[in-house]
C-alpha positions as CSV (number, residue, x, y, z in Angstrom):
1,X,0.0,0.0,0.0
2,X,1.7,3.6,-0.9
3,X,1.6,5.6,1.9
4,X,1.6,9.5,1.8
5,X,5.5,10.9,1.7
6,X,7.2,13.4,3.8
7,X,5.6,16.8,3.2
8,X,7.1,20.5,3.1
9,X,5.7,21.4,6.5
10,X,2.3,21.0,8.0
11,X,-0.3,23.3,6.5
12,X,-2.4,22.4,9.5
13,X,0.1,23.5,12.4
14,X,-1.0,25.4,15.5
15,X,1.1,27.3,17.8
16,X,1.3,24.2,20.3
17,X,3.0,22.7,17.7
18,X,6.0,24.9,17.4
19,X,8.6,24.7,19.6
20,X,10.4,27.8,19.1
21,X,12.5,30.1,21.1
22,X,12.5,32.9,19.0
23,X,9.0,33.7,18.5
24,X,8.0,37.4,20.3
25,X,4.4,38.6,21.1
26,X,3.8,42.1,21.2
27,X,-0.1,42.5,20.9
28,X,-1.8,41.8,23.6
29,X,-5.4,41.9,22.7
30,X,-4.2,38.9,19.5
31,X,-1.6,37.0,21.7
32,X,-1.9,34.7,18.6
33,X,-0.2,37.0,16.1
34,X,3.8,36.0,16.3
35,X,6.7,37.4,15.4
36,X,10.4,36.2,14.2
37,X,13.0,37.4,16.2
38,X,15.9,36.4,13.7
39,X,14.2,37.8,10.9
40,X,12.9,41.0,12.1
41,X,16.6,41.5,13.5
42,X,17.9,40.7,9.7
43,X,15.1,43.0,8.2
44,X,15.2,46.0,10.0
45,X,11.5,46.0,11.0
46,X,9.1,43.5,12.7
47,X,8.4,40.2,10.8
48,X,5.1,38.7,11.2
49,X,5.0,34.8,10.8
50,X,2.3,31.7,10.9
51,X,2.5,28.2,12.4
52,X,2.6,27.0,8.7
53,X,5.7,29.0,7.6
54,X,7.6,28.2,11.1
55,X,6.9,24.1,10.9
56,X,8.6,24.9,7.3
57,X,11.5,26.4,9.1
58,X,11.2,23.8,12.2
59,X,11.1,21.0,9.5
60,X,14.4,21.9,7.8
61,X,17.7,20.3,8.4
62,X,18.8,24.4,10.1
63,X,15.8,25.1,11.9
64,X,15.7,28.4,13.3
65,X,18.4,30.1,11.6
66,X,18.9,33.2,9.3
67,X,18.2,32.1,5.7
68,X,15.9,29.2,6.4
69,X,13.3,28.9,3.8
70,X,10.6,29.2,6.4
71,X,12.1,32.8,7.7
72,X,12.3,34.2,3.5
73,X,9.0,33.1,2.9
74,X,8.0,35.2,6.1
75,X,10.5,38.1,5.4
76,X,9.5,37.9,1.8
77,X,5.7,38.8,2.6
78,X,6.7,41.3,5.9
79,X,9.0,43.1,3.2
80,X,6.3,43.5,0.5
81,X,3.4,44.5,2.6
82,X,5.9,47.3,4.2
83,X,7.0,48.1,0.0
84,X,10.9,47.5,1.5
85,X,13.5,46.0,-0.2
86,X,14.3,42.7,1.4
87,X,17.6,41.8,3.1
88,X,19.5,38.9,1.8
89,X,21.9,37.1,3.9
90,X,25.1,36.2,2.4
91,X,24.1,32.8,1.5
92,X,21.8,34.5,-0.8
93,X,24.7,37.1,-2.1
94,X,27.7,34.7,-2.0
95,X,26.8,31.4,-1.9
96,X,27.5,28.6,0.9
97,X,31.0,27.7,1.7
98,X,33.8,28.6,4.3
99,X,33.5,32.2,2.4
100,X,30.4,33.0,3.0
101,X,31.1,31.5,7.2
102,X,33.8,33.5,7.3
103,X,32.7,36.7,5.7
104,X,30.1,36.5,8.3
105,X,32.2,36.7,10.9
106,X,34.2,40.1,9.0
107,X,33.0,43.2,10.6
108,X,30.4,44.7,7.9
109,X,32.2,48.0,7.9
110,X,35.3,46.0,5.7
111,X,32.3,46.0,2.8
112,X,33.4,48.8,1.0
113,X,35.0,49.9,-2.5
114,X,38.4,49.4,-1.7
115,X,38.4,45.7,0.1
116,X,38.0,42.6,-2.2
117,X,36.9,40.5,0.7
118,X,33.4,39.4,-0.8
119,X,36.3,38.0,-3.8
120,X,37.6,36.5,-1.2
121,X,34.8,34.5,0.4
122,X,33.2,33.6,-3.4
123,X,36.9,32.1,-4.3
124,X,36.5,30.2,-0.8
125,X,33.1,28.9,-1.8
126,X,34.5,27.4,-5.0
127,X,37.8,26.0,-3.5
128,X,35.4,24.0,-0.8
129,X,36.0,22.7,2.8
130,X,38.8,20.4,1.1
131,X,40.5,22.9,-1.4
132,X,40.7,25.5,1.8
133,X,42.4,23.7,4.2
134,X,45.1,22.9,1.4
135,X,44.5,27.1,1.1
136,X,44.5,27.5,4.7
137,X,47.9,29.6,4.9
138,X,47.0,31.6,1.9
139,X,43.7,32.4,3.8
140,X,45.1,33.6,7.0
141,X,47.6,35.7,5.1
142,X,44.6,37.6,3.6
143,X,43.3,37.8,6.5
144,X,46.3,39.6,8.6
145,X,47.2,42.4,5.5
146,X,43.6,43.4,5.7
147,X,44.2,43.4,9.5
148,X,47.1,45.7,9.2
149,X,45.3,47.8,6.5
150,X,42.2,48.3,8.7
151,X,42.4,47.4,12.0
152,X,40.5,44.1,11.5
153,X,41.4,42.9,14.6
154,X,41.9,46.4,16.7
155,X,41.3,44.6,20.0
156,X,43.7,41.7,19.3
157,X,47.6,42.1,20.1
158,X,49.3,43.1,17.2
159,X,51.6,39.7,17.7
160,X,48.5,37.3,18.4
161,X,46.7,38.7,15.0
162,X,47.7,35.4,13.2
163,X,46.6,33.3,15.9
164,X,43.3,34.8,15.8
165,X,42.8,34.5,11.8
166,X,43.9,31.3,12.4
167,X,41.4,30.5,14.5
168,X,38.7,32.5,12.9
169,X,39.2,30.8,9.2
170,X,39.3,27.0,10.9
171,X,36.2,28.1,12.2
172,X,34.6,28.7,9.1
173,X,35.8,25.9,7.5
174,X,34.6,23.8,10.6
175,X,31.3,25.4,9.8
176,X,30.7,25.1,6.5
177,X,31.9,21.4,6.9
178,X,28.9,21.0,9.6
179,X,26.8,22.0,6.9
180,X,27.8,19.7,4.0
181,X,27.7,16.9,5.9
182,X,24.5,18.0,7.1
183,X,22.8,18.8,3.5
184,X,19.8,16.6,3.1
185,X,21.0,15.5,-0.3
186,X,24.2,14.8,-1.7
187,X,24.2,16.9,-5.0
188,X,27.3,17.3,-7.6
189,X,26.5,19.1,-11.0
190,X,28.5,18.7,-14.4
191,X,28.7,21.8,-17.0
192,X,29.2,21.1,-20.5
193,X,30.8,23.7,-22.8
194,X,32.0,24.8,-26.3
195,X,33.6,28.1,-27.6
196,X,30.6,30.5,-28.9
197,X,30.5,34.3,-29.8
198,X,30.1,36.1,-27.1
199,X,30.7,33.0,-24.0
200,X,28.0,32.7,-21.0
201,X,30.3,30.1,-19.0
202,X,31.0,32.0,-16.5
203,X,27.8,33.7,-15.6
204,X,26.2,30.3,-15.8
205,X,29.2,28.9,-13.1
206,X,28.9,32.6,-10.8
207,X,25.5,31.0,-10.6
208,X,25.5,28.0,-10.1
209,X,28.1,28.3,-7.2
210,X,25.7,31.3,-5.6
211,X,22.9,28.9,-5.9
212,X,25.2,26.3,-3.8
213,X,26.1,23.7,-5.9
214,X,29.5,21.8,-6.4
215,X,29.8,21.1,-10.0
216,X,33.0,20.3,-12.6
217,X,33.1,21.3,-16.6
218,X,33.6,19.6,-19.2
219,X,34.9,21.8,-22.1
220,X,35.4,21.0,-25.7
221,X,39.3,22.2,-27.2
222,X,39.7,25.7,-27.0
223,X,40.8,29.1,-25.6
224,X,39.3,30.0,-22.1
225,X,41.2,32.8,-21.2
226,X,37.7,34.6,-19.7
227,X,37.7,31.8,-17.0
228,X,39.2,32.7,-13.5
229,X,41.6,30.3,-12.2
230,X,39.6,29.5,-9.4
231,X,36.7,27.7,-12.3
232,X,40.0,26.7,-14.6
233,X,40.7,24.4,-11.5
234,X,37.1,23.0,-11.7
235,X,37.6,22.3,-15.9
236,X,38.6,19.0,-17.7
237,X,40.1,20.3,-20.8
238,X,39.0,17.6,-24.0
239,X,41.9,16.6,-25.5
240,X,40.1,16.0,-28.9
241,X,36.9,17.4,-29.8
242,X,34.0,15.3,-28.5
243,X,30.9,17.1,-29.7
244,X,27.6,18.2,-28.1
245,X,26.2,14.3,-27.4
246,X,30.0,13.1,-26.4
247,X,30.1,15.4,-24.2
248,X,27.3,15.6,-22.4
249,X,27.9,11.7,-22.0
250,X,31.2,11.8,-20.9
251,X,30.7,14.3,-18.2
252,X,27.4,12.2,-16.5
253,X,29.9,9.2,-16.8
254,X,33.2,11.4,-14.8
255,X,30.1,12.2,-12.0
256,X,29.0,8.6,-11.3
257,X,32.4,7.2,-11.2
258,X,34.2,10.0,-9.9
259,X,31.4,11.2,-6.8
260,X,28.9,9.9,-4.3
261,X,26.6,12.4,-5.1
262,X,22.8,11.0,-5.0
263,X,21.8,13.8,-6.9
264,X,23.0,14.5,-10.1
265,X,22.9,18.1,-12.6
266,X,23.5,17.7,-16.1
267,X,24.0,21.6,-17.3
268,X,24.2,23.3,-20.9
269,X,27.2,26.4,-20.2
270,X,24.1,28.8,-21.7
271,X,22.0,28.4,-18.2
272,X,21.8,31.2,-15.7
273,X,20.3,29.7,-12.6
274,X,18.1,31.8,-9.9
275,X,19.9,32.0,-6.7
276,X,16.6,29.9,-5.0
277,X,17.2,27.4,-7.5
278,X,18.8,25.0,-5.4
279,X,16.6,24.8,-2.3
280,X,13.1,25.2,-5.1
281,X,13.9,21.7,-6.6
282,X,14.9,19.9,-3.3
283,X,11.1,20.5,-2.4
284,X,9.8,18.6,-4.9
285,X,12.2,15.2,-4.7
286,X,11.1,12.7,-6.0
287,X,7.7,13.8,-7.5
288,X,7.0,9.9,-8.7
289,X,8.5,6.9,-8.4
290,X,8.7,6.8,-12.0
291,X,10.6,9.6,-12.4
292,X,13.4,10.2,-15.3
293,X,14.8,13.5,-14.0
294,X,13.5,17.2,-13.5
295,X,14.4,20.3,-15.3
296,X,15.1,23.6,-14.0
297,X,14.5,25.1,-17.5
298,X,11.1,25.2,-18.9
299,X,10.7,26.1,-22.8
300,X,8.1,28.4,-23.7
301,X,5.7,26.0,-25.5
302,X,5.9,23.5,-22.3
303,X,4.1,26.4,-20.6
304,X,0.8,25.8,-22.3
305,X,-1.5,22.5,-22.7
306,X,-1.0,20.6,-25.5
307,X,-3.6,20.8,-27.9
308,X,-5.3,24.2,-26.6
309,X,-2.1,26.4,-27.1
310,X,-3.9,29.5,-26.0
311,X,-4.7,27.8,-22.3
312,X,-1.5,27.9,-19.3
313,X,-0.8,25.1,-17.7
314,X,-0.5,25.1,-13.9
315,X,2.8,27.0,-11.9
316,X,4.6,25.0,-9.8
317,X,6.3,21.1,-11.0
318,X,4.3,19.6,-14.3
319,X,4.6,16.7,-15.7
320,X,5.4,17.1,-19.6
321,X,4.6,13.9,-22.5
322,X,6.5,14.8,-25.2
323,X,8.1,12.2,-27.8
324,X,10.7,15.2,-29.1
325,X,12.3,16.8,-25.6
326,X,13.0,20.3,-26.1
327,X,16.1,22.1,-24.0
328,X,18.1,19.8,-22.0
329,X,19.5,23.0,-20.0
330,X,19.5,22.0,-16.3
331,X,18.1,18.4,-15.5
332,X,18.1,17.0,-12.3
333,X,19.0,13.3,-12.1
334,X,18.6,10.7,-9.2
335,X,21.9,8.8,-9.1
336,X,20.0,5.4,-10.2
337,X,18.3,6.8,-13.5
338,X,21.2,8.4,-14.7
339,X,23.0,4.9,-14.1
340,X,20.4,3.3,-15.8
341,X,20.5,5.6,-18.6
342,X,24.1,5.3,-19.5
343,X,23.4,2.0,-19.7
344,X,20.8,2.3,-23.0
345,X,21.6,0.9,-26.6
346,X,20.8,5.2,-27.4
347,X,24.1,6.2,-25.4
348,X,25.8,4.3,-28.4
349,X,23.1,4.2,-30.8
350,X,22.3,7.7,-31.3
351,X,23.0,9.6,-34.3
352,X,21.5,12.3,-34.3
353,X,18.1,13.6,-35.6
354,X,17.2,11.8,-38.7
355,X,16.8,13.9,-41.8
356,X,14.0,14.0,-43.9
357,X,14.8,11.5,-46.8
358,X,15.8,7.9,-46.8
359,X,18.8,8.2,-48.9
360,X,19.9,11.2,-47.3
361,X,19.3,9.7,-43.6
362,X,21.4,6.8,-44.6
363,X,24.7,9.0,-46.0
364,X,24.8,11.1,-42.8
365,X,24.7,8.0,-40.7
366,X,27.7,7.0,-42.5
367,X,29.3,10.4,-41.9
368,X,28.2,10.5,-38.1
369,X,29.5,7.6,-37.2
370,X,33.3,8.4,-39.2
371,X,32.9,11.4,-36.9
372,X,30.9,11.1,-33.8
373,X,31.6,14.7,-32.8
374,X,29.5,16.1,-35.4
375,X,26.0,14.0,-33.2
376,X,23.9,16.6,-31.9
377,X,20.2,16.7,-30.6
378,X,21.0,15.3,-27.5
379,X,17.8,16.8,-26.0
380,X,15.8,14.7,-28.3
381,X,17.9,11.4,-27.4
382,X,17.0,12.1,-23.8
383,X,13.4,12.3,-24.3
384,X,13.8,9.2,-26.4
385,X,15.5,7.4,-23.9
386,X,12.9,8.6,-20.9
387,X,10.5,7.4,-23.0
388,X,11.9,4.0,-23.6
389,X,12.2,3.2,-20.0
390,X,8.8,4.6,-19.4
391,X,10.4,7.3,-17.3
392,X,8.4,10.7,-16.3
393,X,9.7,14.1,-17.3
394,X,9.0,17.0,-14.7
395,X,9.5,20.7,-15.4
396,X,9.7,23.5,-12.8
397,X,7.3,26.3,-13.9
398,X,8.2,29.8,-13.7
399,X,11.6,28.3,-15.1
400,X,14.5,28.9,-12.8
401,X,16.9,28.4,-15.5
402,X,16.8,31.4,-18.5
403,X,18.7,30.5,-21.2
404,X,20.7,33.4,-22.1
405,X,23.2,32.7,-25.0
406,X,22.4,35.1,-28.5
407,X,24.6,32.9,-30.4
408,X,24.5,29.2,-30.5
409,X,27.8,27.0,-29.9
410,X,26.6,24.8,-32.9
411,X,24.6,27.3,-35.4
412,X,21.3,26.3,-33.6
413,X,19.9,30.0,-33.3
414,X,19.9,32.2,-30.6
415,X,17.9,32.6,-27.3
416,X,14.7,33.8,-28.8
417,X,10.9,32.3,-29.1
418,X,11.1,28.5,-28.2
419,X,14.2,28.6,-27.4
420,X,13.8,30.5,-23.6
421,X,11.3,29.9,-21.3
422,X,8.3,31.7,-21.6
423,X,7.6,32.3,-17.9
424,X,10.9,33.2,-16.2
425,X,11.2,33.3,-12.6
426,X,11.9,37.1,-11.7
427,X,15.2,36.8,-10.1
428,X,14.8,39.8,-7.8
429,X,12.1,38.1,-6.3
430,X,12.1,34.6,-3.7
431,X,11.3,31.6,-5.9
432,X,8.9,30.8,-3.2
433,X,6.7,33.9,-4.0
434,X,6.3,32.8,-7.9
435,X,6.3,29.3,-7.7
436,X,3.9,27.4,-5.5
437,X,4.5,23.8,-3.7
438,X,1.9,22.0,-6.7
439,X,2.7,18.9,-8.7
440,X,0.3,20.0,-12.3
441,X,-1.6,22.5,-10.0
442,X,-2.8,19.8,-7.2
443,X,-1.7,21.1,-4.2
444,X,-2.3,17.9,-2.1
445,X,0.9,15.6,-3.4
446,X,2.9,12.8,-2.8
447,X,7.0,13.0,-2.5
448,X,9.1,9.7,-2.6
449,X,12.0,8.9,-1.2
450,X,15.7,8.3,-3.4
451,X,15.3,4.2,-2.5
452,X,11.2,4.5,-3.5
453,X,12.0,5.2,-7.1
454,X,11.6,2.2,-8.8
């Protein structure tokens, strides 16, 4: 018998459910209306919240802490009822990593023109826990020139300032290690890339690494002189040139022999992700127990019902039947279906869209297969594939993911029409204000867990 799944907190939560220290009352006559402590503190003015929103926060893996989802969806509403701009924590502004721990712990007055200290912490976040103990001396060092520079550390000895950095970056590290370990889902992403006119890698990788997620690239034989060294470190350089399907298959290969990651993100380098992205899509995992993967990106024409092109479908996660998959931007893969996918007769089968005529099909098969890097379409071999194993396709709606490239690595066209979504998530604004906790508009749903999916 199925049983109902885990669900993203309790819509039916009273205030004798909530255990919660930080919860004020300040009316008397409505001893009932609450307010956050943390997140009036963070916003600058007094943040009313529900039992619904705090058994979010209470629910999460960091209850009660700055930059819960519970507290943004609370700050979110305080902020637009008051018409204030709403503060974001530096999660939200530089990611998560032993940067962003330790930046929190930098007095905010070193936030200013002439201090690169928010370089700093983003250069942190990509290095990880592991790259910044190997880093650690570098780290301090920073540390005690912007001490002498400023007066970091004005209370501190000038001959004890190292120990205190010292102890102040393995603190951070420490922290942010706490919190990876901690991480409901073990999550590694993989970024595909080829030169193109005007390149989006690295705004696709600044956001991705905002957004929190680990990831590697895989990039075809070129110059990449745009890249910092800190994403060059993250890069496997092709030797020879493998071609859009090649590619894409050799990086989900490197990621399930090379992590432990349960959760797996193919990207396309033309994907700019919302900074919610991340935390959106782990509330809707797994939506079925049929699923195939989930996508971040959501075309314009998957936006409306097939068949009655003038109607919307539903915000929040749908469910798309297509036989032709458009954009394989940002999918979402549970470890065991992208296993199970390199394992098709496609990964080595596919040649590409057919063309039209028999004749001239049967040529360009020939050609294809003398060179395999000229095999594109891979979108379409995914949907082919999720189709063959009876697999579900889900799509997150307003899209996270806006494609943003004018000018296509392989002469496909530019960013226009069908090829961007045609609801785009605002990304000045919380995803959880534009898109809404339903699977195809049902707001009652079922999640499963990783070892449910069949």
């Amino acid at each position: 018998m199925e049983q109902e799944r885990k669900k993203i907190g309790n819509p039916e939560a009273t205030w004798e459910d909530i255990d919660c220290k930080n919860l004020l009352t300040n009316d008397i006559e409505n001893p009932d209306k609450k307010i956050c402590r943390i997140a009036s503190a963070a916003q600058g003015f007094q943040v009313e919240t529900n039992p619904y929103i705090c058994s979010i926060c209470c629910q999460s893996s960091t209850p009660q802490q700055l930059g819960n989802l519970g507290i943004r969806i609370a700050s979110a509403k305080a902020a637009k009822e008051r018409n204030k701009e709403l503060y974001l924590s530096a999660e939200e502004r530089l990611g998560h990593g032993p940067g962003t721990e330790l930046h929190k712990m930098i007095p905010k007055f070193l936030e200013n023109p002439t201090c690169n200290c928010k370089s700093w912490a983003k250069k942190m976040n990509v290095w990880g826990v592991d790259e910044c103990e190997k880093n650690k001396e570098a780290i301090i060092d920073k540390l005690v020139d912007e001490s002498r520079k400023k007066s970091v550390f004005s209370w501190v000895p000038e001959s004890a300032t190292r120990i205190v950095a010292e102890k102040l970056v393995n603190l951070a590290i420490a922290k942010a290690r706490k919190n990876k370990e901690n991480q409901r889902f073990k999550w590694h992403a993989v970024v595909t890339t080829a030169p193109r006119k005007d390149p989006t890698l690295s705004s696709c990788l600044d956001s991705l690494m905002i957004a929190g997620w680990d990831f590697n690239v895989f990039a075809e034989p070129a110059k990449y002189d745009f890249l910092n060294q800190e994403y060059k470190n993250k890069t496997i350089f092709n030797e020879k040139k493998l071609g859009v399907w090649w590619n894409w298959i050799e990086s989900a290969r490197w990621a399930l022999s090379n992590t432990d990651a349960d959760v797996i993100m193919t990207v396309q380098d033309d994907a700019v992700f919302h900074p919610d992205s991340k935390d959106m899509v782990e509330q809707f995992m797994w939506p079925s127990k049929d699923v195939g993967f989930i996508s971040l990106y959501t075309p314009k024409h998957y936006s409306l019902k097939p068949r009655q092109k003038n109607l919307q479908r539903p915000i929040g996660l749908n469910r798309i039947a297509t036989k032709a998959l458009w954009g394989a931007c940002a999918l979402v893969w549970p470890r065991k279906v992208l296993e199970q996918v390199m394992q098709h007769e496609l990964i080595e089968g596919w040649l590409g869209a057919p063309l039209k005529t028999k004749s001239a099909w049967a040529e360009r098969q020939i050609l294809r297969r003398a060179e395999p890097w000229t095999i594109q379409n891979s979108d379409t071999a995914i949907g082919k594939i999720m189709n063959r194993m009876e697999r579900t396709m889900w799509f997150l709606d307003p899209s996270p993911v806006q494609h943003v490239a004018q000018y296509s690595a392989i002469n496909h066209g530019g960013n226009k029409g069908r090829r961007n979504c045609g609801r785009c998530a605002k990304f000045s604004h919380p995803l959880n204000d534009q898109i809404p906790l339903h699977l195809n508009g049902v707001e009652e749903f079922m999640l499963f867990d990783y070892d449910e999916i069949i």
